[in-house]
DSSP file (Angstrom, degrees, kcal/mol; ACC not computed):
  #  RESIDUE AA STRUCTURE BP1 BP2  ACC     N-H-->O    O-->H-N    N-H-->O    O-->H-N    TCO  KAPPA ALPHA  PHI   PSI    X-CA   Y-CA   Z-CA
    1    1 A X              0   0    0      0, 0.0     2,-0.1     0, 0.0     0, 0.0   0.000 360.0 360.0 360.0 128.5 -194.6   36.3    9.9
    2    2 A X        -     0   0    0      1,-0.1     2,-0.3     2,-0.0     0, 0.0  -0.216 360.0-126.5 -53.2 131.9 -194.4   36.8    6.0
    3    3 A X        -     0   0    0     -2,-0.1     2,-0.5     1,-0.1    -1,-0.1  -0.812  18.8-113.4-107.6 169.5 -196.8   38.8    4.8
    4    4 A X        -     0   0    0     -2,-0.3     2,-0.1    43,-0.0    -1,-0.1  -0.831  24.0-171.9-106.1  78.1 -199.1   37.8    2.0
    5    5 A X        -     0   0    0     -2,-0.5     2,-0.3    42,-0.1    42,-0.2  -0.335  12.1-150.5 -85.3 118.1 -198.9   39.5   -1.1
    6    6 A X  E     -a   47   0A   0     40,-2.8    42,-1.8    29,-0.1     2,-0.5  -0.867   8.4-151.3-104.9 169.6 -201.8   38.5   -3.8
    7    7 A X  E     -a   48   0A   0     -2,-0.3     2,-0.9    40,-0.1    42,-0.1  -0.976  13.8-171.3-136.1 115.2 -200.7   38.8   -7.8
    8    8 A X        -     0   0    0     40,-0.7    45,-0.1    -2,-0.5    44,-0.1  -0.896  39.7-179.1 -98.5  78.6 -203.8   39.7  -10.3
    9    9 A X     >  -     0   0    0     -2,-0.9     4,-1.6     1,-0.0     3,-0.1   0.117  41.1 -75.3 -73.7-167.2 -201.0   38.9  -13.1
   10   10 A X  H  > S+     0   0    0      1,-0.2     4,-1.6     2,-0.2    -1,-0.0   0.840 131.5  45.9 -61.7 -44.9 -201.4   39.1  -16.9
   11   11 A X  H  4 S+     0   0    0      2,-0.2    -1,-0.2     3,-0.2     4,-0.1   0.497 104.7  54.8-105.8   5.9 -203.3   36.1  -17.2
   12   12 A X  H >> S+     0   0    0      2,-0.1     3,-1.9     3,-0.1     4,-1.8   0.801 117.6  50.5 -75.3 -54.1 -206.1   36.4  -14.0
   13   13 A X  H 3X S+     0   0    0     -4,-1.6     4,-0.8     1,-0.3    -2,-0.2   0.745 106.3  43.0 -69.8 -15.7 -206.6   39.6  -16.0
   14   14 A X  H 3< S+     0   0    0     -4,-1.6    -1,-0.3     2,-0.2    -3,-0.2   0.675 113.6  55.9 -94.3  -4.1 -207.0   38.4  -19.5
   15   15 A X  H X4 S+     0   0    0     -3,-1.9     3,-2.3     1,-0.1     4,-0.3   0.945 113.2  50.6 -68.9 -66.1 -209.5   35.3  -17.9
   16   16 A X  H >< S+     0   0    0     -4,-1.8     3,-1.7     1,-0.3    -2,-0.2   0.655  84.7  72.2 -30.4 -49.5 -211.3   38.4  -16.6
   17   17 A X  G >< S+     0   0    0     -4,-0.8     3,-1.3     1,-0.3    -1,-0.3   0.509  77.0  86.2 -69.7 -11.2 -211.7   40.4  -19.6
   18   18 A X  G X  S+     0   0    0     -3,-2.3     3,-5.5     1,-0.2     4,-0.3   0.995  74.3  80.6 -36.6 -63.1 -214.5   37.6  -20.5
   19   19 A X  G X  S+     0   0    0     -3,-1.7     3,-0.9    -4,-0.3    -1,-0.2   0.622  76.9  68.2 -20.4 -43.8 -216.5   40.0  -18.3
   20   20 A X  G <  S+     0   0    0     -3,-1.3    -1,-0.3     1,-0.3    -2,-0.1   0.519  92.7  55.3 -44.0 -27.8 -216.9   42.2  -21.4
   21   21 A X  G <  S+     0   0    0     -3,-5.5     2,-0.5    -4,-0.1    -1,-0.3   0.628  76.8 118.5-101.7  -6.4 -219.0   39.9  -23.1
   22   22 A X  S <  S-     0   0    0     -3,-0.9     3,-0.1    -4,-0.3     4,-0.1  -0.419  74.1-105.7  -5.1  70.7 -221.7   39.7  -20.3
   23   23 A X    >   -     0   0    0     -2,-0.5     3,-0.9     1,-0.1    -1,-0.1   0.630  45.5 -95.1 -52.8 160.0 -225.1   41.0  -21.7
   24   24 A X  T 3  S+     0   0    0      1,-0.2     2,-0.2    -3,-0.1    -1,-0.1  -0.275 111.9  40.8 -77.7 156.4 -225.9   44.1  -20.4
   25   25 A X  T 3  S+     0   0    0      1,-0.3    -1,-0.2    -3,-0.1    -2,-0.1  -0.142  93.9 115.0 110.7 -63.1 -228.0   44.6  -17.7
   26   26 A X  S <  S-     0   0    0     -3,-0.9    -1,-0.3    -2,-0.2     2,-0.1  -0.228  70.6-110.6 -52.3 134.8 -226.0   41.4  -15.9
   27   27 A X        -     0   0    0     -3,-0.1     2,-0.6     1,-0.1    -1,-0.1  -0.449  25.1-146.5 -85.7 164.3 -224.1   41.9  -13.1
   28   28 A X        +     0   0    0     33,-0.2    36,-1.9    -2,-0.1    35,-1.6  -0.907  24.2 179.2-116.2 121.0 -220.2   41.6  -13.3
   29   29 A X  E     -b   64   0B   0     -2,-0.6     2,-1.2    33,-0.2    36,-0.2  -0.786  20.3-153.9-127.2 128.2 -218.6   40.4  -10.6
   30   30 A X  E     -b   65   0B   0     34,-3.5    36,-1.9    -2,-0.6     2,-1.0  -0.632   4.2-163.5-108.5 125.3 -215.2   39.5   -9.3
   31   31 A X        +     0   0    0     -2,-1.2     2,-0.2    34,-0.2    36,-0.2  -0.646  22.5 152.6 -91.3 108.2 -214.0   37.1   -6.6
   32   32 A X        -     0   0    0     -2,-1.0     3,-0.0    34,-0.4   -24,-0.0  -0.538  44.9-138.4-122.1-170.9 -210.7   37.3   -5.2
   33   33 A X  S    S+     0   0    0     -2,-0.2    35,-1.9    34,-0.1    -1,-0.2   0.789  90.2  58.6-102.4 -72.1 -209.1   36.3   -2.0
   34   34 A X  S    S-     0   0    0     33,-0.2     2,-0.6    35,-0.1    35,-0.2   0.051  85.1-133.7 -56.3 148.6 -206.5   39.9   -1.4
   35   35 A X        -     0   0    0     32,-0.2    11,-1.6     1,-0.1    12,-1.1  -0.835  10.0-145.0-107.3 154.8 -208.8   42.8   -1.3
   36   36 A X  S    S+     0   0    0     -2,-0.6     2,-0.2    10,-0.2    -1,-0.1   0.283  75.5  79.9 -94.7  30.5 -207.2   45.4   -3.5
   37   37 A X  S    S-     0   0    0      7,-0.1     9,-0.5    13,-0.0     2,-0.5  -0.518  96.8 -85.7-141.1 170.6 -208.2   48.3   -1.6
   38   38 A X  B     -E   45   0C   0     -2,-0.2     7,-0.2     7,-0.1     5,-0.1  -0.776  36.1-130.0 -99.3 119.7 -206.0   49.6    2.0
   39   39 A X        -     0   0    0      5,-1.4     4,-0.4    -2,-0.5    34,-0.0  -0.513  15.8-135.9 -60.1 146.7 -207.3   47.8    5.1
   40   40 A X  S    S+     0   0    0      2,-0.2     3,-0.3     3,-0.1    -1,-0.2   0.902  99.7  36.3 -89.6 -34.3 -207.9   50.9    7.6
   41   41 A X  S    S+     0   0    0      1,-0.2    -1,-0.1    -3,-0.1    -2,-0.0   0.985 123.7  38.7 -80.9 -42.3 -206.2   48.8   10.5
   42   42 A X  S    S-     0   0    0     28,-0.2     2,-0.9     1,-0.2    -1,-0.2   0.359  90.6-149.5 -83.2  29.5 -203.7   47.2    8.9
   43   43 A X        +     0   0    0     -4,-0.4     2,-0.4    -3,-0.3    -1,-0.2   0.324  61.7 105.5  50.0  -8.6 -202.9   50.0    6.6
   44   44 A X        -     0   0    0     -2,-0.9    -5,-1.4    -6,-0.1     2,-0.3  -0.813  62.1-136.6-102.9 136.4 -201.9   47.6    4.0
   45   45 A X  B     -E   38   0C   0     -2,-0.4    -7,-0.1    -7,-0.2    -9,-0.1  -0.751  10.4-140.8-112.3 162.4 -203.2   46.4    0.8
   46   46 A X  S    S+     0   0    0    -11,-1.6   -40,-2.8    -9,-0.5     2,-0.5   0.715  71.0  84.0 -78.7 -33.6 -203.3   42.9   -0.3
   47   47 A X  E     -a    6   0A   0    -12,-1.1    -1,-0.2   -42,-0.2     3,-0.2  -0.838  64.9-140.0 -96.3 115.8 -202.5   43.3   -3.7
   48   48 A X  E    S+a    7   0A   0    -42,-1.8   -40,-0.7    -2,-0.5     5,-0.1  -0.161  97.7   2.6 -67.4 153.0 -199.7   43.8   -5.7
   49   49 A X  S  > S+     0   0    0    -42,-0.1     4,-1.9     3,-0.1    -1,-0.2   0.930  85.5 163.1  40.3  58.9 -200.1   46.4   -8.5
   50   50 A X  H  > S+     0   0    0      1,-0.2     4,-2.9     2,-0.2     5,-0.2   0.985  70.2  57.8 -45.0 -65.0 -203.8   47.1   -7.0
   51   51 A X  H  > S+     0   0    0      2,-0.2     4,-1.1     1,-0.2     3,-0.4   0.813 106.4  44.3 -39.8 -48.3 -204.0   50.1   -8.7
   52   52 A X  H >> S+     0   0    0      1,-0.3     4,-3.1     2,-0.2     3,-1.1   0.948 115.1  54.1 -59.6 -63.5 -203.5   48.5  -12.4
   53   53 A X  H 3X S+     0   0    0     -4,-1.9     4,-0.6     1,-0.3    -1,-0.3   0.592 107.5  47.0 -59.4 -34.2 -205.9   45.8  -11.3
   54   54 A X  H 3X S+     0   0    0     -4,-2.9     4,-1.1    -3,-0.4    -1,-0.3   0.678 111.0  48.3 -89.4 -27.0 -208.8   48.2  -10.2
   55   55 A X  H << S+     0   0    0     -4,-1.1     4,-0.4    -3,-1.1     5,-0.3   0.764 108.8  56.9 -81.2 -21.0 -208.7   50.4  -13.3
   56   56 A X  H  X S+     0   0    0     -4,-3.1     4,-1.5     1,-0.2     5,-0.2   0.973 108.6  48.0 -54.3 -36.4 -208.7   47.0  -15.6
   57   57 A X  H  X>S+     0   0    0     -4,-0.6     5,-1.3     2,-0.2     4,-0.9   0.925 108.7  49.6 -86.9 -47.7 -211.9   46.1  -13.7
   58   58 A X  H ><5S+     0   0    0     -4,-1.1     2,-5.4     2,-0.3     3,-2.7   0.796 116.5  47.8 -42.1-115.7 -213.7   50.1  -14.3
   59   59 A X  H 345S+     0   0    0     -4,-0.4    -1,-0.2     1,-0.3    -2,-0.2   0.423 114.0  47.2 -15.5 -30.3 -212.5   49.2  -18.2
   60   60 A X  H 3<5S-     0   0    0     -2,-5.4    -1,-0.3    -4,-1.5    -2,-0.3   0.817 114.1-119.5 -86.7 -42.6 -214.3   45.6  -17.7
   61   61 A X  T <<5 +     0   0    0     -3,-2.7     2,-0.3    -4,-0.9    -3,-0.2   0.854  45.0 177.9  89.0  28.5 -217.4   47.1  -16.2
   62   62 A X      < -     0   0    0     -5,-1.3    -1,-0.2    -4,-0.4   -33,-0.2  -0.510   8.9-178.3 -81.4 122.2 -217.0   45.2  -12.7
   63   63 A X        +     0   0    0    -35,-1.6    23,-2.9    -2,-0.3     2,-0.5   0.804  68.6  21.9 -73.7 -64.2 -219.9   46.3  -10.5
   64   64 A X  E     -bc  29  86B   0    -36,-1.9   -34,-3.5    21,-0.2     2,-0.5  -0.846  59.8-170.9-126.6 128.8 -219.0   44.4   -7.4
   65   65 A X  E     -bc  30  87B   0     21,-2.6    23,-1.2    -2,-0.5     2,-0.7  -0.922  12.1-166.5-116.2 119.0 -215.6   43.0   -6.3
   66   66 A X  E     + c   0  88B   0    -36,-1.9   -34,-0.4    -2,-0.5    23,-0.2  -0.809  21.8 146.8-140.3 116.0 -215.8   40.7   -3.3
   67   67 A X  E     - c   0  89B   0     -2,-0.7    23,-1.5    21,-0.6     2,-0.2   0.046  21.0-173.3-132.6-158.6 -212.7   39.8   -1.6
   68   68 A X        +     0   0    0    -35,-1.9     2,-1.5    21,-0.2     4,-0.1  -0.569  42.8 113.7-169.2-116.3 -211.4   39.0    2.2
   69   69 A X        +     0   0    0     -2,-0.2   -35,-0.1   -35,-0.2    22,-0.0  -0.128  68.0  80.2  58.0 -38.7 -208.1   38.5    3.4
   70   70 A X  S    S-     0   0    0     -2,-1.5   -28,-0.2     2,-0.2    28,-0.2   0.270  82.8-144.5-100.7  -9.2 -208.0   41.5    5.4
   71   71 A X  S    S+     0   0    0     20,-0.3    27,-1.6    19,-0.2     2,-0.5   0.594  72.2  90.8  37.8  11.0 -209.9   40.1    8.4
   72   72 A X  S    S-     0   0    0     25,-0.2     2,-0.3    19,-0.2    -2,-0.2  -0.984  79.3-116.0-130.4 123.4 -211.6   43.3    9.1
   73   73 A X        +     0   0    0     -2,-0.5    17,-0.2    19,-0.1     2,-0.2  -0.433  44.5 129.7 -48.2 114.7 -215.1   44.0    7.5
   74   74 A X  E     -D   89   0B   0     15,-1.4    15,-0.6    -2,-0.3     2,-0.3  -0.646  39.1-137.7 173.8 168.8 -216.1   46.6    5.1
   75   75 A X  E     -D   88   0B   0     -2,-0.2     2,-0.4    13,-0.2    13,-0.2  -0.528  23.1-173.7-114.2 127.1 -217.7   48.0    2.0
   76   76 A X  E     -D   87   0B   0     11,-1.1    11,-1.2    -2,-0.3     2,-0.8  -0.968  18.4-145.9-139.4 138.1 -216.3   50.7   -0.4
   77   77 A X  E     -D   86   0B   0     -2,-0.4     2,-0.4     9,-0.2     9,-0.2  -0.767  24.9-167.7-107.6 112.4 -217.5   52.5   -3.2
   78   78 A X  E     -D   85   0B   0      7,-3.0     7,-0.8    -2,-0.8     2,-0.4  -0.802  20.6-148.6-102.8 142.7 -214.9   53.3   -5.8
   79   79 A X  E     +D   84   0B   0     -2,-0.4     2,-0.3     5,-0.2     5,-0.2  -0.918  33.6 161.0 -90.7 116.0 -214.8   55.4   -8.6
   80   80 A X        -     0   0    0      3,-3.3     3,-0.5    -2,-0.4   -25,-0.0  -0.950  62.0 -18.4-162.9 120.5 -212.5   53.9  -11.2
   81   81 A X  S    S-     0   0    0     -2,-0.3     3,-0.1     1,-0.3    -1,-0.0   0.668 123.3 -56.6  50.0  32.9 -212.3   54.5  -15.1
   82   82 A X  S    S+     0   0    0      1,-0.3     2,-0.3   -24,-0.0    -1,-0.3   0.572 117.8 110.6 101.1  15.8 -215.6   56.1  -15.1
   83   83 A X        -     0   0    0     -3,-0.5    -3,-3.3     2,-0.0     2,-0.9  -0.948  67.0-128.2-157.8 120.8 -217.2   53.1  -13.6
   84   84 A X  E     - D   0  79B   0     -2,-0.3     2,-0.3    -5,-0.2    -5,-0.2  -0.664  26.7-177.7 -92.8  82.5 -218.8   52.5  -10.1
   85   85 A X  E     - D   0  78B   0     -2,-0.9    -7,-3.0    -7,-0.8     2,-0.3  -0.544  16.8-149.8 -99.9 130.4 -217.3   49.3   -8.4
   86   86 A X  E     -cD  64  77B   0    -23,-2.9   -21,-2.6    -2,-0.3     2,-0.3  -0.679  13.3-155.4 -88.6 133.3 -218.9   48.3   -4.9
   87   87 A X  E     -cD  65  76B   0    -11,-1.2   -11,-1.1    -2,-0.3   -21,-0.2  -0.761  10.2-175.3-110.5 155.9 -215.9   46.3   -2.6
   88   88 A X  E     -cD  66  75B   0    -23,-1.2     2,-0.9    -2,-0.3   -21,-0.6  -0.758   2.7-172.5-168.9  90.4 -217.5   44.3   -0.1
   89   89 A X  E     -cD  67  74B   0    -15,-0.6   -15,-1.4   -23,-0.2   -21,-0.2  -0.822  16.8-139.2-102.7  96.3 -214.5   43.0    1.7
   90   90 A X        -     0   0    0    -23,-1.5   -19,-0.2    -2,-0.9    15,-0.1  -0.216   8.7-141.9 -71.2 132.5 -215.8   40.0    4.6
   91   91 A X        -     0   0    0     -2,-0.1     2,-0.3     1,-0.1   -20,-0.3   0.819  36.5 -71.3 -76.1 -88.4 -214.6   39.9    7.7
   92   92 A X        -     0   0    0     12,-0.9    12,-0.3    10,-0.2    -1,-0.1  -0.771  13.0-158.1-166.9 142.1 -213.9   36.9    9.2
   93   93 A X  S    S+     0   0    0     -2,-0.3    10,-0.2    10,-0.2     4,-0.1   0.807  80.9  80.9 -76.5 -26.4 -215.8   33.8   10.8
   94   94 A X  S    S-     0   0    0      2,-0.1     9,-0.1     1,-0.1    -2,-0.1   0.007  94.3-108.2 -67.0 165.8 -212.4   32.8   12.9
   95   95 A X  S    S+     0   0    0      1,-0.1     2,-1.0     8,-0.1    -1,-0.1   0.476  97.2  91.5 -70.7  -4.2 -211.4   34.2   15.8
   96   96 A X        +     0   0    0      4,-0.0    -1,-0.1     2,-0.0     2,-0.1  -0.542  52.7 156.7-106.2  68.3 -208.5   36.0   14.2
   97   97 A X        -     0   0    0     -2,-1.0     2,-0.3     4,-0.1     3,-0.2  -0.581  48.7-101.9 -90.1 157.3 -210.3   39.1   13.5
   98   98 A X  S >  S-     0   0    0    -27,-1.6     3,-0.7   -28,-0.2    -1,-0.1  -0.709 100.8  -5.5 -76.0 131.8 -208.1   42.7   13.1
   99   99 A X  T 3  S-     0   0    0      1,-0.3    -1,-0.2    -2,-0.3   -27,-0.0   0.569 126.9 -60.3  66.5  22.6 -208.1   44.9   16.3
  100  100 A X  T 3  S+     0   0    0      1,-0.3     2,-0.3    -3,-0.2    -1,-0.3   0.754  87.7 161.1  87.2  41.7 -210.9   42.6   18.6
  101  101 A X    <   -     0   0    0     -3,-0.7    -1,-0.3   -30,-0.1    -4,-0.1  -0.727  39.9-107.4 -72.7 144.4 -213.4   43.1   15.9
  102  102 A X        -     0   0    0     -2,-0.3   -10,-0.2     1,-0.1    20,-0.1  -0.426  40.8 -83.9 -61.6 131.5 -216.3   40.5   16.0
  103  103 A X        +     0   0    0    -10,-0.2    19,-1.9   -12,-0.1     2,-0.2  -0.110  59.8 177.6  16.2  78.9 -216.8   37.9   13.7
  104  104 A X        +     0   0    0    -12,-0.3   -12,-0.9    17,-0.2     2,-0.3  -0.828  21.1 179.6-136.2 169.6 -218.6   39.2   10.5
  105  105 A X        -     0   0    0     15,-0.3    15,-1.6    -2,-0.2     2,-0.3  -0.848  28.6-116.4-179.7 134.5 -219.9   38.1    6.9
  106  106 A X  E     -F  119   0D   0     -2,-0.3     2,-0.5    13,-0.2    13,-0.2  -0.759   8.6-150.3 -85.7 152.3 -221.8   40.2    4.2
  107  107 A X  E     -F  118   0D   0     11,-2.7     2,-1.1    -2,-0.3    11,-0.9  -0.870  16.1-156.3-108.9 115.2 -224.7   39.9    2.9
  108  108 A X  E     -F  117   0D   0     -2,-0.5     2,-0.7     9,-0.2     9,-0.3  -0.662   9.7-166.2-113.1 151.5 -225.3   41.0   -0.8
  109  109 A X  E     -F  116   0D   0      7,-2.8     7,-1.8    -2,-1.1     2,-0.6  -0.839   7.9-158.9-106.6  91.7 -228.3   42.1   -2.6
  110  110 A X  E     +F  115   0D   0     -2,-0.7     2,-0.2     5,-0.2     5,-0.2  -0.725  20.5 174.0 -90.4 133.1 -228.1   42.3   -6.5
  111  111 A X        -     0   0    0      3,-2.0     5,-0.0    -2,-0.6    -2,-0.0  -0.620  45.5-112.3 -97.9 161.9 -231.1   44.8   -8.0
  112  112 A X  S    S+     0   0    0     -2,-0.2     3,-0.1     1,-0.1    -1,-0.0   0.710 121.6  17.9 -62.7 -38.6 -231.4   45.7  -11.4
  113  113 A X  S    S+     0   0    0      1,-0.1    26,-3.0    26,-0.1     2,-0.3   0.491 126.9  47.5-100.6  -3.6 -230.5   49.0  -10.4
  114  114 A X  E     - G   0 138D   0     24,-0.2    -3,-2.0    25,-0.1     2,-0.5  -0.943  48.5-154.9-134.6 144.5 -228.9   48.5   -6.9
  115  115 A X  E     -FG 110 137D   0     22,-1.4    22,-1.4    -2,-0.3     2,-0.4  -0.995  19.9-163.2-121.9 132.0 -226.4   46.5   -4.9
  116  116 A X  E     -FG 109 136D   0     -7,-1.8    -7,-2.8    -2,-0.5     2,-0.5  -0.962   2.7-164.8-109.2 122.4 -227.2   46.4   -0.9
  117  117 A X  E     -FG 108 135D   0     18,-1.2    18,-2.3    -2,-0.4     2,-0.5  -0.985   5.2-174.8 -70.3  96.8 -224.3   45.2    1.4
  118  118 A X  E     -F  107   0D   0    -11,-0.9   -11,-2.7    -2,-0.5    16,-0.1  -0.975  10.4-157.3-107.7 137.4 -225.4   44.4    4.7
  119  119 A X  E     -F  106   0D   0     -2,-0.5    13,-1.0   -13,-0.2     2,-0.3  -0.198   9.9-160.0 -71.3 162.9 -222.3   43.4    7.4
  120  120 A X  B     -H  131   0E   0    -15,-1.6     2,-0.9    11,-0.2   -15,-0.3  -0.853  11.3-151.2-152.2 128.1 -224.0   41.3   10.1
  121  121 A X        -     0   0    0      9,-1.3   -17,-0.2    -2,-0.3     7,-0.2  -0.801  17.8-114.2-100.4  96.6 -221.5   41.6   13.2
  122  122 A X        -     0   0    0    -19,-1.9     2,-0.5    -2,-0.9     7,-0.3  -0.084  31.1-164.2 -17.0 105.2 -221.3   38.6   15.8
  123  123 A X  B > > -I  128   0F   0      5,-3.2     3,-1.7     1,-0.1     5,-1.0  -0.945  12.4-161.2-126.9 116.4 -222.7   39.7   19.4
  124  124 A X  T 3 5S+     0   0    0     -2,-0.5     3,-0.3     1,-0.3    -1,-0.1   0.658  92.0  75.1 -43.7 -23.7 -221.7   37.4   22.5
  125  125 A X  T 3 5S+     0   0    0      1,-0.2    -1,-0.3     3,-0.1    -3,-0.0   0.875 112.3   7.9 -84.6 -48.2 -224.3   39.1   23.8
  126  126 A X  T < 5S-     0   0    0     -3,-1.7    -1,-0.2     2,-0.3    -2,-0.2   0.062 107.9-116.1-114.4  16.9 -228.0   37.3   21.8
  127  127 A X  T   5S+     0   0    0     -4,-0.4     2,-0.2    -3,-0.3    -3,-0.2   0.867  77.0  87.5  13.3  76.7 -225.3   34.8   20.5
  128  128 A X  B   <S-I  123   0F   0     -5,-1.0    -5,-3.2    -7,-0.2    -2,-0.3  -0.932  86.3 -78.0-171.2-174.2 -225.7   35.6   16.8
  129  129 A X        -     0   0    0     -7,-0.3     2,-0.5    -2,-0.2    -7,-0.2  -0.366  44.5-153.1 -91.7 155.1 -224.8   37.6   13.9
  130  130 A X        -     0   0    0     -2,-0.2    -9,-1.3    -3,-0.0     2,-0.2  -0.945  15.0-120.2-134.6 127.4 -226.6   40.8   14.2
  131  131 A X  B     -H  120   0E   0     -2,-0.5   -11,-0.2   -11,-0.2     2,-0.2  -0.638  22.9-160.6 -86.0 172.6 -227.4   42.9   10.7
  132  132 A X        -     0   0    0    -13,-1.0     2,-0.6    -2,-0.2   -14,-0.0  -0.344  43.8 -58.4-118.7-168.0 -226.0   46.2   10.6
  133  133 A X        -     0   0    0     -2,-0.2   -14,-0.2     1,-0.1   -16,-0.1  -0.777  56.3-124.2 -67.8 107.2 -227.6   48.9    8.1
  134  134 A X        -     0   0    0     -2,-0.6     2,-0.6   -16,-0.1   -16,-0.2  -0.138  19.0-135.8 -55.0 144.9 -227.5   47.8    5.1
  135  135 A X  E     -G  117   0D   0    -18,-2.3   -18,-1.2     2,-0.0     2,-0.3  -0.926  19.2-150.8-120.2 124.1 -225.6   50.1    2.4
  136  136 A X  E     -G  116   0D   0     -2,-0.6     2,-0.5   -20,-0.2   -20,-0.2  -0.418   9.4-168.2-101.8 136.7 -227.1   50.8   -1.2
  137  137 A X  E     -G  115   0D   0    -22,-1.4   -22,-1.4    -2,-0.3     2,-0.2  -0.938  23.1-133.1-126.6 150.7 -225.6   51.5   -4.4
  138  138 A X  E      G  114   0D   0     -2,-0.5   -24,-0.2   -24,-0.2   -25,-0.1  -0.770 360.0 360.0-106.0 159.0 -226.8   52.5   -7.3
  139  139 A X              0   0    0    -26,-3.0   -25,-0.1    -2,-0.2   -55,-0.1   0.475 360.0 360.0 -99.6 360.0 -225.3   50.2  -10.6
């Protein structure tokens, strides 16, 4: 199988840079497919020149970046050009989850001061999605 490189090129980033004019206060948010961050099973990240791509988004003022690909749930708080961007990476509704993890979807909460991630994790068990603890950020 090929693996699947995504490309945040010159011109996703200058669409992006819009973000800048966003009134303050509003959240800024980005949607991508690759998560730019290292999946912990598959060790790999999704996106070429990640790095680049995550300190444009700190210059940009991106609160919350909310991506997939990765099949495995989970939420990271990055420090990145001075600037505190919540990942919220969803796991997946298919069966083709990383490492027999369940089924899972986030849930997000925008605050004026907060963004809340809660996973909710599939359990065979009450057949449904189950919250987890939700995790707070300050913006």
């Amino acid at each position: 199988m090929c693996p699947s490189w995504g490309v945040a090129g010159g011109t996703a980033l200058a669409r992006s840079r819009g973000l800048r004019e966003v009134p303050a206060g509003d959240a800024r948010i980005i949607v991508m497919h690759h998560n730019p961050l290292r999946g912990a099973i598959s060790s790999r990240i999704g996106l070429l020149r990640s790095v680049r791509v995550m300190r444009a988004f700190g210059a940009m003022g991106v609160d919350l970046v909310l991506c997939g690909h990765d099949h495995q749930e989970s939420v990271h708080d990055v420090q990145e050009s001075g600037k505190r961007i919540v990942v919220s990476t969803a796991g997946t509704l298919s069966s083709r989850s990383r490492g027999g993890r369940p089924s899972s979807f986030n849930v997000i909460t925008l605050e004026p001061s907060t963004i809340g991630v809660e996973t909710r994790l599939w359990s065979a068990a009450t057949g449904r999605f189950e919250p987890q603890p939700v995790q707070c950020f300050a913006r």
